[in-house]
N, C-alpha and C positions, 0 to 999 in steps of 0.2 A: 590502438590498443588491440591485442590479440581475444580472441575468444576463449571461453570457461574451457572447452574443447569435448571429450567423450564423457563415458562415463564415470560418475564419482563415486567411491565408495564411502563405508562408513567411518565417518573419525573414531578413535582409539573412545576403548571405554562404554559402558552403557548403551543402546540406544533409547532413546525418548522423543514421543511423542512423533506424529505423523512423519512418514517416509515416501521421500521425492525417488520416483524410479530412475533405472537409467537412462537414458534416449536412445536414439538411432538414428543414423545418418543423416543428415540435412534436417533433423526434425528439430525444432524452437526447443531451447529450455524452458519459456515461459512463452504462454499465452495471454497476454491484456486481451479482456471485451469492454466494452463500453464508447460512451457518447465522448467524445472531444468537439471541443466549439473555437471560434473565432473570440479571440479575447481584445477587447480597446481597451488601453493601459490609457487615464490621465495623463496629460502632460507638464501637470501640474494640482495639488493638494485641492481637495473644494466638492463642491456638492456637486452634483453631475448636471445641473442645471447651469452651471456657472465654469466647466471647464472649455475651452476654447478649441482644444484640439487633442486627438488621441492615437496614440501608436500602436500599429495591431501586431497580434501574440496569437499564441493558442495556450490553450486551454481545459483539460480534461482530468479527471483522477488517475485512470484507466491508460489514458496516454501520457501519462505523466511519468508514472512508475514505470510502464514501459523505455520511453525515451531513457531514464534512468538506469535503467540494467541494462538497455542495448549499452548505456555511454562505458559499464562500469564490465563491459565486455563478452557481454549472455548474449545469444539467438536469443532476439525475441521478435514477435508475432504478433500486432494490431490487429482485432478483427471489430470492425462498425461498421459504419453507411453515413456518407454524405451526401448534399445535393448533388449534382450535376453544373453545379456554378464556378464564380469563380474563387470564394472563400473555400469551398470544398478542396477545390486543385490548391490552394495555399496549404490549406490542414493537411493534408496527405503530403505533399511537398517538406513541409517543417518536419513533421515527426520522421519521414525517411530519413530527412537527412540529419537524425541522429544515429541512423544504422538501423533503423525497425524496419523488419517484415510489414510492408503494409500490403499483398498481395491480397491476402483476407479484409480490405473496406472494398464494400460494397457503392456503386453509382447508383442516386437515386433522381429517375426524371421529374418525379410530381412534389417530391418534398426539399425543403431549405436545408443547406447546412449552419444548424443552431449559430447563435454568435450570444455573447454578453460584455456589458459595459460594466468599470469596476471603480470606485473613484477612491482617490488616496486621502488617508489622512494626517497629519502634521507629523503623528508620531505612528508606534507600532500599537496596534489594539486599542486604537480611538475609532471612534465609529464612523461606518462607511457605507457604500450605496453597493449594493450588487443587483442589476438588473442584469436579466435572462430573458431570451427572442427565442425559448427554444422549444414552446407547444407546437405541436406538429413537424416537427423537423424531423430529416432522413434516420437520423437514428431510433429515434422514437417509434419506427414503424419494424423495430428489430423484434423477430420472434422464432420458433423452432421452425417454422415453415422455409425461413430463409436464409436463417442461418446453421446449416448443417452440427450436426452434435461431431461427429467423426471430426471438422476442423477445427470444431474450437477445444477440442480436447487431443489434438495433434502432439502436445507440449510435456514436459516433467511436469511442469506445472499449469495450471488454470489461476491467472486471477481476477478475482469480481470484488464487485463493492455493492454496496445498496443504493447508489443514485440510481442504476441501472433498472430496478426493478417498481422503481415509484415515475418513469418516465411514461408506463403503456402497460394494458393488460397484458397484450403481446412480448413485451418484455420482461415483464414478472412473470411469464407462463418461461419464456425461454431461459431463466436465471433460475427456475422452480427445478425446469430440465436438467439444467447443467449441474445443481447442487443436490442433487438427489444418488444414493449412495447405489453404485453398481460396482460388479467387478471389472478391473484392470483402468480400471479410471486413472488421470493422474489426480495429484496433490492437489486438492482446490483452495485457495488462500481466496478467504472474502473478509474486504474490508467495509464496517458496519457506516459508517460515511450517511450520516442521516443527514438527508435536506429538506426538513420541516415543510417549506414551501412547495415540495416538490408533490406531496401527499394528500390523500382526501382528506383525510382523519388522523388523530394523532392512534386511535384504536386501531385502524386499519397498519399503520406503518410499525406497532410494535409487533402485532399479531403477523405482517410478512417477516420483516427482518428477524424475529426468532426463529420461523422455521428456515430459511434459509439457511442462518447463520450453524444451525444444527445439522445441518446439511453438509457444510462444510469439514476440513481437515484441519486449517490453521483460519483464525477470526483473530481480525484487529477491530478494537474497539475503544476509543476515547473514554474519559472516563464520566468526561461532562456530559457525552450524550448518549451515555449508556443510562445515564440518571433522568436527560428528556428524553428519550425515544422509547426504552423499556422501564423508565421508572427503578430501578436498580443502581443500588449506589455504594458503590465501593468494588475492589476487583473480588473480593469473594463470594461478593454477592450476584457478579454476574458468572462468576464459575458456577456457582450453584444451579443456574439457569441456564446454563450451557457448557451440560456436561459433554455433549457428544463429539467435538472437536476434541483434538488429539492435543493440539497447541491453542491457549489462547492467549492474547497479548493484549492486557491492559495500560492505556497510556493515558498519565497526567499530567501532562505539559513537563513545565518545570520541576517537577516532583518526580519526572523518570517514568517508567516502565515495571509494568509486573506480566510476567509470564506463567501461565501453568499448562507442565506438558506430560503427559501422561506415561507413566513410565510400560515400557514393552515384556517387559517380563512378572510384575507383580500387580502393575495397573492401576497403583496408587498416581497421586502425583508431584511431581517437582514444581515446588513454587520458587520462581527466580525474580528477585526484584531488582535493576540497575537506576541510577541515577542520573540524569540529563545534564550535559555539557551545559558551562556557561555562556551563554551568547548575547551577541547584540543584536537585539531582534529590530528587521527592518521590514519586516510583511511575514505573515503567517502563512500566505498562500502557495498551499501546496507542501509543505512540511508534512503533515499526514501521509500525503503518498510518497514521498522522500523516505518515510520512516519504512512503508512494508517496500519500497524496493533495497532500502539498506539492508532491512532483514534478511528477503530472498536471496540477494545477493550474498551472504554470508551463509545461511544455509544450501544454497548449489553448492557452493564451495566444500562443504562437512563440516561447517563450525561449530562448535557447541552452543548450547541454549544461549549462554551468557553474552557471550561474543554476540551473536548474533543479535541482539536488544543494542549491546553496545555501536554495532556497528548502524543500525536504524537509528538510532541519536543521534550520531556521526553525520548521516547524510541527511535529515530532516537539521542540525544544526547549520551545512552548507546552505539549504533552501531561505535557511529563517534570515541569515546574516545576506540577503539578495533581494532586490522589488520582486523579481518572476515568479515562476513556478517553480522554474527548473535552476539548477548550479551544476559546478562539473562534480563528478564525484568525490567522496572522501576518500584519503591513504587506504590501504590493504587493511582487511577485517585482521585484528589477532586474535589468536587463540589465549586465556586466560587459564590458570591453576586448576585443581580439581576441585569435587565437590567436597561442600557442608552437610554433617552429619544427619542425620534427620533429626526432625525437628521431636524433641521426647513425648511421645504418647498420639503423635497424628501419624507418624509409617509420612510423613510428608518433608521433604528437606527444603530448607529455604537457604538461597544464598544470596547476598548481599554485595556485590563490587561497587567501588567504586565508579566515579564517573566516570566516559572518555574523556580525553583531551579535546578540547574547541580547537585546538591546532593544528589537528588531526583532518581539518574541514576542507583544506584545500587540495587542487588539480594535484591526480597524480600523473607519472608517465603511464602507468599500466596497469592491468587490475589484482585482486587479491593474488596469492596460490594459496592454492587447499594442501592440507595436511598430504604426507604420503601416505596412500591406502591402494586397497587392492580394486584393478578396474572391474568397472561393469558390472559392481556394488549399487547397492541404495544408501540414499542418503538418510541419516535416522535425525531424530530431533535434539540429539546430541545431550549431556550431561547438562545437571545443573551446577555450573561449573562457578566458580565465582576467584574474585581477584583485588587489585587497591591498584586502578590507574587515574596519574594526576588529573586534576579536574582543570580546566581553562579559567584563564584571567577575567574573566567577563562577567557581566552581569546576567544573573539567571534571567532567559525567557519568563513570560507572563501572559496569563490568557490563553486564548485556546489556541489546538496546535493546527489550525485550517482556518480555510473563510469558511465566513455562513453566511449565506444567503438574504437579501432580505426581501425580492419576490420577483415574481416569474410570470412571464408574458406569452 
Protein backbone atom coordinates (compact mmCIF):
# COMPACT_ATOMS: atom_id res chain seq x y z
CA UNK A 1 0.00 0.00 0.00
CA UNK A 2 1.39 3.46 -0.78
CA UNK A 3 1.62 6.25 1.73
CA UNK A 4 -1.03 9.30 2.53
CA UNK A 5 2.14 11.20 1.04
CA UNK A 6 2.59 15.37 1.74
CA UNK A 7 0.69 17.64 2.66
CA UNK A 8 -3.28 17.76 2.67
CA UNK A 9 -5.21 20.42 2.43
CA UNK A 10 -8.66 21.54 3.31
CA UNK A 11 -11.73 19.60 1.89
CA UNK A 12 -14.27 22.00 -0.02
CA UNK A 13 -16.69 23.86 2.16
CA UNK A 14 -16.72 24.99 5.86
CA UNK A 15 -13.97 24.04 8.08
CA UNK A 16 -14.90 22.51 11.55
CA UNK A 17 -13.44 21.66 14.42
CA UNK A 18 -9.59 21.04 15.23
CA UNK A 19 -7.07 21.25 12.33
CA UNK A 20 -4.19 18.52 11.56
CA UNK A 21 -1.19 20.73 10.21
CA UNK A 22 0.80 19.85 7.30
CA UNK A 23 4.11 17.69 7.71
CA UNK A 24 7.49 17.74 6.54
CA UNK A 25 9.79 15.47 5.12
CA UNK A 26 10.32 12.08 6.61
CA UNK A 27 8.13 13.26 9.51
CA UNK A 28 5.02 10.61 10.96
CA UNK A 29 1.64 11.61 10.22
CA UNK A 30 0.64 10.35 13.50
CA UNK A 31 2.34 9.73 16.57
CA UNK A 32 0.87 6.55 19.02
CA UNK A 33 2.48 6.75 22.90
CA UNK A 34 1.49 4.20 25.09
CA UNK A 35 2.05 0.73 26.72
CA UNK A 36 1.68 -2.40 24.22
CA UNK A 37 1.98 -5.97 26.13
CA UNK A 38 2.31 -9.49 25.15
CA UNK A 39 -1.09 -10.85 24.68
CA UNK A 40 -1.98 -15.22 25.34
CA UNK A 41 -5.12 -15.80 23.20
CA UNK A 42 -6.94 -19.24 24.70
CA UNK A 43 -6.85 -21.90 22.59
CA UNK A 44 -9.86 -22.76 23.42
CA UNK A 45 -13.34 -21.06 25.38
CA UNK A 46 -13.17 -21.61 29.47
CA UNK A 47 -11.91 -19.98 32.53
CA UNK A 48 -8.28 -19.41 32.55
CA UNK A 49 -7.84 -21.89 35.08
CA UNK A 50 -9.07 -24.63 32.86
CA UNK A 51 -7.37 -23.48 29.39
CA UNK A 52 -4.61 -25.95 28.34
CA UNK A 53 -2.64 -23.81 26.04
CA UNK A 54 -2.31 -20.23 24.52
CA UNK A 55 -1.11 -18.46 21.53
CA UNK A 56 0.76 -15.20 21.87
CA UNK A 57 -0.43 -11.76 20.24
CA UNK A 58 0.19 -8.46 21.13
CA UNK A 59 -1.58 -6.20 22.48
CA UNK A 60 -1.94 -2.45 23.20
CA UNK A 61 -4.53 0.55 22.47
CA UNK A 62 -1.85 2.78 21.41
CA UNK A 63 -0.25 0.16 19.30
CA UNK A 64 -3.26 -0.90 17.90
CA UNK A 65 -4.50 2.15 16.28
CA UNK A 66 -0.98 2.72 15.15
CA UNK A 67 -0.44 -0.73 13.46
CA UNK A 68 -3.92 0.42 11.88
CA UNK A 69 -3.14 3.49 10.03
CA UNK A 70 0.41 2.27 9.27
CA UNK A 71 -1.64 -0.87 7.54
CA UNK A 72 -4.43 1.71 6.04
CA UNK A 73 -1.04 3.55 4.51
CA UNK A 74 0.03 6.83 7.17
CA UNK A 75 3.78 7.25 8.53
CA UNK A 76 3.14 6.34 11.69
CA UNK A 77 5.50 6.57 14.86
CA UNK A 78 5.42 4.09 18.14
CA UNK A 79 6.90 5.76 20.92
CA UNK A 80 7.15 3.29 24.59
CA UNK A 81 9.61 1.19 26.49
CA UNK A 82 10.06 -2.39 26.81
CA UNK A 83 12.08 -4.82 28.72
CA UNK A 84 15.10 -5.85 27.32
CA UNK A 85 13.75 -9.50 26.99
CA UNK A 86 12.57 -11.66 24.85
CA UNK A 87 8.73 -10.62 24.72
CA UNK A 88 9.91 -7.10 24.19
CA UNK A 89 12.01 -8.07 20.81
CA UNK A 90 8.64 -10.00 19.84
CA UNK A 91 6.37 -6.72 20.56
CA UNK A 92 8.67 -4.51 18.61
CA UNK A 93 9.12 -7.08 15.96
CA UNK A 94 5.09 -7.59 15.45
CA UNK A 95 4.12 -4.05 15.44
CA UNK A 96 7.10 -3.16 12.78
CA UNK A 97 6.09 -5.34 10.78
CA UNK A 98 2.89 -3.71 10.19
CA UNK A 99 5.02 -0.79 8.73
CA UNK A 100 5.24 1.27 12.19
CA UNK A 101 8.12 3.50 13.11
CA UNK A 102 9.23 1.83 16.04
CA UNK A 103 12.59 3.86 16.27
CA UNK A 104 11.05 5.86 19.24
CA UNK A 105 10.55 2.31 21.91
CA UNK A 106 12.77 2.73 24.26
CA UNK A 107 15.03 -0.71 25.95
CA UNK A 108 14.54 -1.10 29.39
CA UNK A 109 17.28 -3.21 31.50
CA UNK A 110 15.58 -3.29 35.05
CA UNK A 111 11.84 -3.51 34.00
CA UNK A 112 9.55 -6.44 32.15
CA UNK A 113 7.81 -6.05 29.03
CA UNK A 114 4.06 -6.07 30.53
CA UNK A 115 2.31 -9.30 29.02
CA UNK A 116 -1.75 -10.37 29.84
CA UNK A 117 -3.87 -13.45 29.57
CA UNK A 118 -7.36 -13.06 28.03
CA UNK A 119 -9.80 -16.11 27.97
CA UNK A 120 -12.68 -16.62 25.50
CA UNK A 121 -16.09 -17.01 25.80
CA UNK A 122 -18.75 -19.30 23.96
CA UNK A 123 -20.11 -16.35 22.53
CA UNK A 124 -19.40 -12.42 21.97
CA UNK A 125 -20.01 -10.35 25.20
CA UNK A 126 -20.25 -13.35 27.60
CA UNK A 127 -18.10 -12.89 30.39
CA UNK A 128 -14.36 -13.28 30.54
CA UNK A 129 -11.15 -13.15 32.42
CA UNK A 130 -8.56 -10.53 31.68
CA UNK A 131 -5.56 -10.79 33.79
CA UNK A 132 -2.60 -8.20 33.41
CA UNK A 133 1.51 -8.94 34.61
CA UNK A 134 1.83 -5.21 34.02
CA UNK A 135 2.68 -3.29 37.59
CA UNK A 136 6.18 -2.31 37.13
CA UNK A 137 6.81 -2.88 33.73
CA UNK A 138 9.06 -1.02 31.07
CA UNK A 139 6.46 1.25 30.11
CA UNK A 140 5.26 2.11 33.30
CA UNK A 141 8.43 3.83 34.05
CA UNK A 142 7.57 6.31 30.98
CA UNK A 143 7.81 10.02 31.95
CA UNK A 144 8.84 13.71 30.60
CA UNK A 145 12.39 12.91 31.83
CA UNK A 146 12.74 10.18 29.04
CA UNK A 147 10.59 10.64 26.95
CA UNK A 148 11.50 13.93 25.03
CA UNK A 149 8.41 16.36 24.22
CA UNK A 150 10.12 17.48 20.77
CA UNK A 151 9.64 13.29 19.55
CA UNK A 152 6.57 12.72 20.63
CA UNK A 153 5.11 15.68 19.03
CA UNK A 154 7.33 15.09 15.69
CA UNK A 155 3.81 14.02 13.93
CA UNK A 156 0.49 16.00 12.32
CA UNK A 157 -0.84 14.19 14.81
CA UNK A 158 -0.40 13.04 18.61
CA UNK A 159 -2.39 10.12 19.90
CA UNK A 160 -3.16 9.31 23.51
CA UNK A 161 -5.57 7.52 25.41
CA UNK A 162 -6.10 7.26 29.25
CA UNK A 163 -4.59 3.75 30.13
CA UNK A 164 -1.41 5.76 29.69
CA UNK A 165 -1.90 7.98 32.51
CA UNK A 166 -3.49 5.55 35.31
CA UNK A 167 -0.09 3.32 34.70
CA UNK A 168 2.59 5.74 36.90
CA UNK A 169 2.73 9.17 38.37
CA UNK A 170 5.55 9.48 35.85
CA UNK A 171 3.14 8.83 33.26
CA UNK A 172 0.39 11.00 34.15
CA UNK A 173 2.91 13.87 34.60
CA UNK A 174 4.10 12.97 30.85
CA UNK A 175 0.45 12.77 29.29
CA UNK A 176 -0.35 16.04 31.64
CA UNK A 177 2.85 17.40 29.44
CA UNK A 178 1.90 16.26 26.12
CA UNK A 179 -1.92 17.57 26.59
CA UNK A 180 -1.34 20.78 27.78
CA UNK A 181 -2.07 23.58 25.09
CA UNK A 182 1.09 25.35 23.49
CA UNK A 183 1.81 26.84 20.34
CA UNK A 184 2.56 24.92 17.09
CA UNK A 185 1.63 21.81 18.66
CA UNK A 186 0.27 19.16 16.56
CA UNK A 187 -3.52 17.81 16.78
CA UNK A 188 -3.72 15.73 19.99
CA UNK A 189 -6.43 13.06 19.59
CA UNK A 190 -6.96 11.23 23.17
CA UNK A 191 -8.81 8.45 23.59
CA UNK A 192 -10.79 8.43 27.07
CA UNK A 193 -10.30 4.31 27.30
CA UNK A 194 -11.03 4.06 31.09
CA UNK A 195 -9.50 0.86 33.03
CA UNK A 196 -11.24 0.99 36.28
CA UNK A 197 -8.61 -1.43 37.58
CA UNK A 198 -5.95 0.41 36.41
CA UNK A 199 -6.69 3.42 39.11
CA UNK A 200 -6.52 4.27 42.74
CA UNK A 201 -9.83 5.70 43.05
CA UNK A 202 -12.75 6.09 41.01
CA UNK A 203 -12.45 10.28 42.17
CA UNK A 204 -8.84 10.22 41.26
CA UNK A 205 -9.55 8.73 37.61
CA UNK A 206 -12.52 11.18 36.83
CA UNK A 207 -10.60 14.27 38.20
CA UNK A 208 -7.18 13.20 35.73
CA UNK A 209 -9.23 12.06 32.56
CA UNK A 210 -11.24 15.50 32.52
CA UNK A 211 -8.31 17.47 32.64
CA UNK A 212 -6.62 15.76 30.24
CA UNK A 213 -9.28 15.14 28.05
CA UNK A 214 -9.73 19.23 27.99
CA UNK A 215 -6.37 19.28 26.99
CA UNK A 216 -6.86 17.70 24.08
CA UNK A 217 -8.01 18.75 20.30
CA UNK A 218 -10.23 15.61 19.26
CA UNK A 219 -11.51 13.18 22.48
CA UNK A 220 -13.18 9.88 21.83
CA UNK A 221 -15.20 8.72 24.41
CA UNK A 222 -17.58 5.49 24.85
CA UNK A 223 -20.69 6.41 26.00
CA UNK A 224 -20.77 3.64 28.75
CA UNK A 225 -17.80 4.81 30.34
CA UNK A 226 -18.23 8.29 30.16
CA UNK A 227 -21.32 7.34 32.63
CA UNK A 228 -18.60 5.13 34.93
CA UNK A 229 -15.62 7.08 34.87
CA UNK A 230 -17.06 10.77 34.77
CA UNK A 231 -20.44 10.05 35.77
CA UNK A 232 -22.11 11.86 32.74
CA UNK A 233 -24.61 10.21 30.63
CA UNK A 234 -25.53 10.86 27.47
CA UNK A 235 -23.33 12.66 24.45
CA UNK A 236 -24.62 16.14 25.53
CA UNK A 237 -23.88 15.73 28.60
CA UNK A 238 -20.43 15.08 28.21
CA UNK A 239 -20.08 18.02 25.63
CA UNK A 240 -21.26 20.08 28.29
CA UNK A 241 -18.21 18.97 30.25
CA UNK A 242 -15.97 19.25 27.62
CA UNK A 243 -16.27 21.97 26.00
CA UNK A 244 -12.54 22.60 25.12
CA UNK A 245 -11.85 20.07 22.34
CA UNK A 246 -12.42 21.19 19.04
CA UNK A 247 -14.02 17.65 17.96
CA UNK A 248 -15.63 15.33 20.35
CA UNK A 249 -16.83 11.94 19.43
CA UNK A 250 -19.26 10.04 21.25
CA UNK A 251 -19.77 6.27 20.77
CA UNK A 252 -22.48 3.78 21.69
CA UNK A 253 -21.88 0.66 20.44
CA UNK A 254 -24.59 -0.45 18.43
CA UNK A 255 -26.38 2.73 18.56
CA UNK A 256 -23.54 4.54 16.33
CA UNK A 257 -21.54 7.63 16.94
CA UNK A 258 -22.21 11.34 17.86
CA UNK A 259 -19.86 13.98 17.03
CA UNK A 260 -19.59 17.65 18.00
CA UNK A 261 -17.12 19.83 16.34
CA UNK A 262 -16.82 23.34 16.74
CA UNK A 263 -17.46 25.30 13.88
CA UNK A 264 -14.16 27.87 12.80
CA UNK A 265 -15.81 30.86 11.90
CA UNK A 266 -18.95 31.41 14.44
CA UNK A 267 -17.82 28.83 17.17
CA UNK A 268 -21.02 27.25 17.56
CA UNK A 269 -21.14 23.63 16.98
CA UNK A 270 -21.91 20.91 14.47
CA UNK A 271 -23.60 17.93 16.09
CA UNK A 272 -23.18 14.91 13.65
CA UNK A 273 -24.80 11.69 14.68
CA UNK A 274 -23.93 8.39 12.27
CA UNK A 275 -25.26 5.00 12.90
CA UNK A 276 -23.22 1.65 13.25
CA UNK A 277 -22.86 -1.02 10.61
CA UNK A 278 -24.37 -4.32 11.20
CA UNK A 279 -22.17 -7.04 12.39
CA UNK A 280 -21.41 -10.28 13.58
CA UNK A 281 -19.63 -9.64 16.61
CA UNK A 282 -17.00 -12.27 17.38
CA UNK A 283 -14.77 -10.25 20.13
CA UNK A 284 -14.89 -6.83 21.03
CA UNK A 285 -11.22 -6.44 21.58
CA UNK A 286 -9.79 -3.69 20.14
CA UNK A 287 -12.86 -2.10 18.17
CA UNK A 288 -12.30 1.04 20.27
CA UNK A 289 -8.97 1.64 18.77
CA UNK A 290 -10.08 0.44 15.25
CA UNK A 291 -12.78 3.13 15.54
CA UNK A 292 -10.11 6.42 16.35
CA UNK A 293 -7.74 4.89 13.84
CA UNK A 294 -10.66 4.68 11.13
CA UNK A 295 -11.43 8.26 12.01
CA UNK A 296 -7.82 9.63 11.79
CA UNK A 297 -7.50 7.83 8.84
CA UNK A 298 -10.32 9.61 7.15
CA UNK A 299 -9.47 12.87 8.63
CA UNK A 300 -5.50 12.90 7.20
CA UNK A 301 -7.18 12.35 4.30
CA UNK A 302 -9.82 15.89 4.31
CA UNK A 303 -12.84 13.95 4.87
CA UNK A 304 -15.75 15.65 6.40
CA UNK A 305 -16.98 15.21 9.84
CA UNK A 306 -19.50 12.52 8.66
CA UNK A 307 -17.35 10.34 6.56
CA UNK A 308 -15.01 10.33 8.93
CA UNK A 309 -17.43 8.63 11.98
CA UNK A 310 -18.48 6.51 9.07
CA UNK A 311 -15.44 5.45 8.27
CA UNK A 312 -14.45 4.62 12.31
CA UNK A 313 -17.45 2.18 12.18
CA UNK A 314 -16.05 0.65 9.05
CA UNK A 315 -12.94 -0.33 10.60
CA UNK A 316 -14.02 -0.94 14.40
CA UNK A 317 -16.75 -3.30 12.41
CA UNK A 318 -13.51 -5.21 10.64
CA UNK A 319 -12.01 -5.57 14.38
CA UNK A 320 -15.48 -6.76 15.73
CA UNK A 321 -16.24 -9.46 12.89
CA UNK A 322 -12.18 -11.11 13.98
CA UNK A 323 -10.85 -12.99 17.66
CA UNK A 324 -7.66 -10.30 17.56
CA UNK A 325 -7.12 -6.84 17.93
CA UNK A 326 -6.36 -6.03 14.72
CA UNK A 327 -8.17 -6.80 10.95
CA UNK A 328 -6.93 -5.55 7.59
CA UNK A 329 -8.45 -2.35 6.86
CA UNK A 330 -11.74 -1.12 5.49
CA UNK A 331 -12.51 0.00 1.64
CA UNK A 332 -11.53 3.83 1.01
CA UNK A 333 -13.36 6.43 3.41
CA UNK A 334 -16.25 8.33 1.15
CA UNK A 335 -17.11 11.46 1.10
CA UNK A 336 -21.00 12.00 1.73
CA UNK A 337 -23.56 15.10 0.68
CA UNK A 338 -23.76 18.29 2.34
CA UNK A 339 -24.85 19.58 5.26
CA UNK A 340 -28.47 19.87 7.40
CA UNK A 341 -29.68 23.09 8.15
CA UNK A 342 -29.43 24.15 11.49
CA UNK A 343 -31.08 22.88 13.86
CA UNK A 344 -34.12 25.97 14.62
CA UNK A 345 -33.23 28.09 17.55
CA UNK A 346 -29.77 26.31 18.80
CA UNK A 347 -27.23 28.23 15.61
CA UNK A 348 -26.43 24.06 16.04
CA UNK A 349 -26.96 21.67 12.97
CA UNK A 350 -27.46 18.05 13.31
CA UNK A 351 -26.99 15.61 10.57
CA UNK A 352 -28.05 12.29 10.60
CA UNK A 353 -26.65 9.46 7.66
CA UNK A 354 -27.17 6.65 7.39
CA UNK A 355 -25.21 3.61 8.39
CA UNK A 356 -22.05 2.23 6.51
CA UNK A 357 -22.15 -0.90 4.68
CA UNK A 358 -20.69 -3.95 6.97
CA UNK A 359 -19.37 -4.89 3.28
CA UNK A 360 -17.44 -2.16 3.24
CA UNK A 361 -15.27 -4.16 6.10
CA UNK A 362 -12.97 -6.10 4.13
CA UNK A 363 -8.96 -5.91 2.69
CA UNK A 364 -8.52 -3.37 0.35
CA UNK A 365 -5.67 -3.16 -2.42
CA UNK A 366 -4.82 0.36 -1.36
CA UNK A 367 -5.66 3.08 0.81
CA UNK A 368 -8.41 6.09 0.69
CA UNK A 369 -7.65 9.23 -1.76
CA UNK A 370 -8.40 12.55 -0.35
CA UNK A 371 -10.50 14.99 -2.20
CA UNK A 372 -8.44 17.41 -4.60
CA UNK A 373 -7.21 20.28 -2.73
CA UNK A 374 -4.54 22.67 -2.71
CA UNK A 375 -1.00 21.35 -1.04
CA UNK A 376 0.61 22.26 1.95
CA UNK A 377 -3.03 23.09 3.42
CA UNK A 378 -4.34 21.99 6.89
CA UNK A 379 -6.69 19.84 7.36
CA UNK A 380 -9.90 21.38 9.12
CA UNK A 381 -12.67 19.11 10.89
CA UNK A 382 -14.69 19.19 7.76
CA UNK A 383 -18.65 20.00 7.55
CA UNK A 384 -21.29 18.40 9.04
CA UNK A 385 -22.14 16.70 6.20
CA UNK A 386 -24.71 13.89 6.20
CA UNK A 387 -26.09 11.20 3.61
CA UNK A 388 -28.42 7.60 3.38
CA UNK A 389 -25.68 4.61 2.96
CA UNK A 390 -27.12 1.08 2.94
CA UNK A 391 -26.74 -0.50 6.16
CA UNK A 392 -25.25 -4.38 6.24
CA UNK A 393 -27.07 -7.63 6.41
CA UNK A 394 -26.02 -8.56 9.80
CA UNK A 395 -27.04 -8.46 13.13
CA UNK A 396 -26.29 -5.26 15.12
CA UNK A 397 -23.33 -5.41 17.63
CA UNK A 398 -24.18 -5.52 21.41
CA UNK A 399 -22.29 -4.56 24.38
CA UNK A 400 -19.44 -2.58 24.78
CA UNK A 401 -17.16 -1.56 21.99
CA UNK A 402 -13.64 -2.85 23.97
CA UNK A 403 -12.52 -5.26 26.64
CA UNK A 404 -12.60 -4.30 30.10
CA UNK A 405 -10.48 -5.37 32.28
CA UNK A 406 -11.13 -7.55 35.18
CA UNK A 407 -7.75 -6.97 37.32
CA UNK A 408 -4.36 -6.38 37.28
CA UNK A 409 -1.14 -7.90 38.65
Amino acid sequence: MGGSGGAVGPPPGRAVGGAVRGGTAGAPDVVCLGESMVAFLPSRPGRLADVPAFTRAVGGAESNTACALAAAGHRVRWISRVGADGFGDHLVAAVAAYGVDVSGVRRDPHRPTGVYFRTAADRAGAAHEVVYHRAGSAASAMSPRNIPYEEATAGRVLHLTGITPALSPGCRDLVAALTARRPGRPLVSFDLNHRPSLWPDPATARRVLLELARGADLVFAGEDEAADALDLHGPDAVREALPEPAVLVVKAGAAGATAFAREAVTGHDVRVRVPAPRVEVVSYAGAGDAFAAGYLDAALRGLPLAARLAHGHRAAAAVLAVPGDLAPPPGPAVPVPAPAPPVAGTGRREAVPGPPPASATGPVAGPATAPATAPGGRVGGGGADCGRLRPGPRRPQTGPDDDEEVRTR
